[in-house]
C-alpha positions in Angstrom: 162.2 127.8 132.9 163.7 129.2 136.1 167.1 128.6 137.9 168.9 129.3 141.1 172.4 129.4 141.2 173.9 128.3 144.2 176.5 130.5 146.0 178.3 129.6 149.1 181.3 132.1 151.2 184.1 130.0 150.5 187.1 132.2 150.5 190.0 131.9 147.5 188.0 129.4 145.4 186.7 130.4 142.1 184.4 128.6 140.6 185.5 126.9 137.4 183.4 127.6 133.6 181.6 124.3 133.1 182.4 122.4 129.9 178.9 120.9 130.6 176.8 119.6 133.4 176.4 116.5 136.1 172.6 115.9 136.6 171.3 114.9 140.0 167.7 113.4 140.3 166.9 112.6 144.1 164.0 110.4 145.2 163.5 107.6 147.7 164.3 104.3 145.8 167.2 105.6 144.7 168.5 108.5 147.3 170.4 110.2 144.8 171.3 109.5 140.7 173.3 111.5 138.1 172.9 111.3 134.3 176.0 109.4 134.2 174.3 106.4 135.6 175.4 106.6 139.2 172.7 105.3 141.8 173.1 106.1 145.5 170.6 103.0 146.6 167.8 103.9 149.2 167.2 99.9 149.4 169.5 99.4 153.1 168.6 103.4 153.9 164.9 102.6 153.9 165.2 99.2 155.8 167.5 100.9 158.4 165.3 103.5 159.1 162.0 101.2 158.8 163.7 99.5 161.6 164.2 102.5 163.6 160.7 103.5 163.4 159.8 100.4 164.9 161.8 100.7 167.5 161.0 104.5 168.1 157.0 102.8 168.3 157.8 100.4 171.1 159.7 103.3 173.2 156.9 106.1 172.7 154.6 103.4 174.0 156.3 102.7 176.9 156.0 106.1 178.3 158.9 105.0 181.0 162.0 107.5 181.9 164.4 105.3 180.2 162.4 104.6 177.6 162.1 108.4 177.2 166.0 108.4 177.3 166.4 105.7 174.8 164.1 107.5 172.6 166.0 110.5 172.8 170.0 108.6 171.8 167.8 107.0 169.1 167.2 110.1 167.4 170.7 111.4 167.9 172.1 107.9 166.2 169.8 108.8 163.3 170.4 112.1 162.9 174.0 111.1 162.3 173.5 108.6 160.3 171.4 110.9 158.0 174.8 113.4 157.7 176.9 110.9 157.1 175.0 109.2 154.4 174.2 112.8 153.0 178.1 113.6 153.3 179.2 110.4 151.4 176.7 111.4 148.8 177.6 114.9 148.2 181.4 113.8 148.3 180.8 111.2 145.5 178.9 113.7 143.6 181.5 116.8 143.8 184.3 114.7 143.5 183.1 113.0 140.2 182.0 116.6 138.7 185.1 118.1 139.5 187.5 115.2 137.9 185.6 116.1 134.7 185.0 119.7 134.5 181.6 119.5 134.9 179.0 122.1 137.3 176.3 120.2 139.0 172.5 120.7 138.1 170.4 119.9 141.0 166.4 119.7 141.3 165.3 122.9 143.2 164.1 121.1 146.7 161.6 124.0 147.3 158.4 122.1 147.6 160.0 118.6 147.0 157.6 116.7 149.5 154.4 118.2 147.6 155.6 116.9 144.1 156.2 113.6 145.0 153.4 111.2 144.6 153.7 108.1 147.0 152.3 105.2 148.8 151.8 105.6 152.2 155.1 104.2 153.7 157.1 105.6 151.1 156.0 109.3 152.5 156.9 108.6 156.2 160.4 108.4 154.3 160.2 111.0 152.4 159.0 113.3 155.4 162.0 112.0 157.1 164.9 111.8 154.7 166.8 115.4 154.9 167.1 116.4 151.0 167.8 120.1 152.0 170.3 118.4 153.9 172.1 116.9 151.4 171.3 120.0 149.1 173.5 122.0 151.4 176.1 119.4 151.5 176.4 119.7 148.3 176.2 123.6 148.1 179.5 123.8 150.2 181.4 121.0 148.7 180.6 122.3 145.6 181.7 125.8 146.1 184.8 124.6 148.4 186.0 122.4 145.3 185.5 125.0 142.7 182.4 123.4 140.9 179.5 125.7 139.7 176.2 124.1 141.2 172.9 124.8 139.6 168.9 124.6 140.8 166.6 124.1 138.0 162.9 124.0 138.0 162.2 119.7 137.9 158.8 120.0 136.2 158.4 116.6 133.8 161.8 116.1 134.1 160.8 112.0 134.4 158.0 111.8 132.0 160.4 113.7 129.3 162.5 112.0 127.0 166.6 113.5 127.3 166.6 112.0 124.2 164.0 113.3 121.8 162.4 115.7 124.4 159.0 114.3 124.6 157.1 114.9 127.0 154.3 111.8 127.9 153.0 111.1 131.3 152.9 107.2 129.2 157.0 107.2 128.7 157.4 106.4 132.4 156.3 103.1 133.0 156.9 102.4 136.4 159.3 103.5 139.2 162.5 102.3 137.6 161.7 101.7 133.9 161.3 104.9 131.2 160.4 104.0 127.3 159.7 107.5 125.0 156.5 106.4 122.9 157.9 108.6 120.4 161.8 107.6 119.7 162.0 104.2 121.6 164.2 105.3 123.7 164.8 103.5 127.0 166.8 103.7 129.6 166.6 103.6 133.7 163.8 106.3 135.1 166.2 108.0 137.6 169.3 108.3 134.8 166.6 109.5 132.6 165.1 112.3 134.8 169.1 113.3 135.8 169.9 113.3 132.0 167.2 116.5 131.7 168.2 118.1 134.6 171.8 118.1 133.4 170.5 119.8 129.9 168.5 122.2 131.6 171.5 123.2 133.8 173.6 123.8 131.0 171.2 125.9 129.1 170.5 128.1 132.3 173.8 128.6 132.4 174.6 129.5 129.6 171.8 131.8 129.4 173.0 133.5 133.4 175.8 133.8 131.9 175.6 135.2 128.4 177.8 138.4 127.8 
C-alpha cells in the first residue's frame, strides 16, 4: 500500500497527532462521503449542471456574438459554483475532523477519471466535476486548521468489507447498497468504501510515522 501525505505552507500551525482518522470516498452520486456517514448529495449538483449543459448546447449552436458572450458568463457562473460547492465541502469535512481529533484520509485523485466505471452521462460529470479542486480545498483547510490529511491508494476500497476485510467484486451490489458475502455485513456503499479509507489512513500513518 502507498500514501501521500499532504503538506501545505501554512505558517504557525502544527499539525495535531491523530487519535484516529475521517474517511472521505468521492464519486458522483454522492460528491463526497466520510465513514461517519455523512453524504454531500450530487442529486441537485448533477441536475444543475445537466441544465447548464443544455443551455451551453443551444449557445454553441447559435454561433452569434452574444451568444458567444453568453457562453462565456455561463462558464464563469459555473466555475463559481463548482468552488463554492467544493468550499462548503471541504469546510464541513475539516471542521468535523478537527472537533474530534481526527486527520483526514482522502482517496489519492491521481488517475481518478480512469478508475471510475460509468454510464455515459455520468462521465460528462465526472469529466467536469473539479475533484482536485476540492482535494486542494481540503489540503489547505486542513493544514490551516491543524488536521493531518492523508492520500491512500483507493484500490477495492468499495468491494472490501471495513468490517471483516473481504474483498468480493459480489459484496457491492449496486451503486448505493454493499452486503460482505462473508460476515453479512451491510451498510451504505459510499460509508462503506470511506470506512476503508479511514483504516488505511491510520495505518499509513502510523507506519510514516513510526519512531
Amino acid at each position: 500500500m502507498w500514501l501521500l501525505i499532504a503538506t501545505c505552507d501554512v505558517p504557525d500551525v502544527d499539525v495535531t497527532e491523530p487519535d484516529a482518522f475521517l474517511g472521505v470516498d468521492l464519486g458522483i452520486a454522492n460528491i463526497a462521503t466520510t465513514g461517519d456517514g455523512k453524504r454531500h448529495s450530487g442529486k441537485h449538483l448533477n441536475a444543475v449542471r445537466h441544465r447548464n449543459r443544455e443551455l451551453r448546447r443551444r449557445l454553441q449552436a447559435k454561433q452569434t456574438k452574444s451568444a458567444k458572450r453568453l457562453l462565456k458568463a455561463r462558464r464563469r457562473k459555473e466555475s463559481r459554483f463548482a468552488r463554492d460547492v467544493n468550499h462548503r465541502i471541504s469546510k464541513s469535512i475539516v471542521t468535523e475532523a478537527q472537533r474530534t481529533g481526527r486527520g483526514i484520509a482522502l482517496e489519492d485523485l491521481q488517475g481518478i477519471r480512469d478508475r471510475v466505471r460509468l454510464r455515459k452521462p455520468q462521465r460528462v460529470t465526472l469529466h467536469s466535476w473539479s475533484f482536485h479542486q476540492l482535494g486542494g480545498f481540503l489540503g489547505y483547510k486542513a493544514a490551516r486548521a491543524g488536521v493531518a490529511l492523508i492520500y491512500v491508494d483507493p484500490a477495492f476500497t468499495s468491494q472490501q468489507c471495513s468490517s471483516c476485510g473481504q474483498v468480493d467484486r459480489k459484496n457491492r451490489l449496486d451503486q448505493a447498497s454493499f452486503s460482505c458475502t462473508s460476515c453479512g455485513f451491510a451498510e451504505h456503499a459510499d460509508v462503506n468504501a470511506a470506512r476503508n479509507i479511514a483504516a488505511r489512513g491510520e495505518t499509513g500513518w502510523a507506519v510514516s510515522h513510526a519512531a
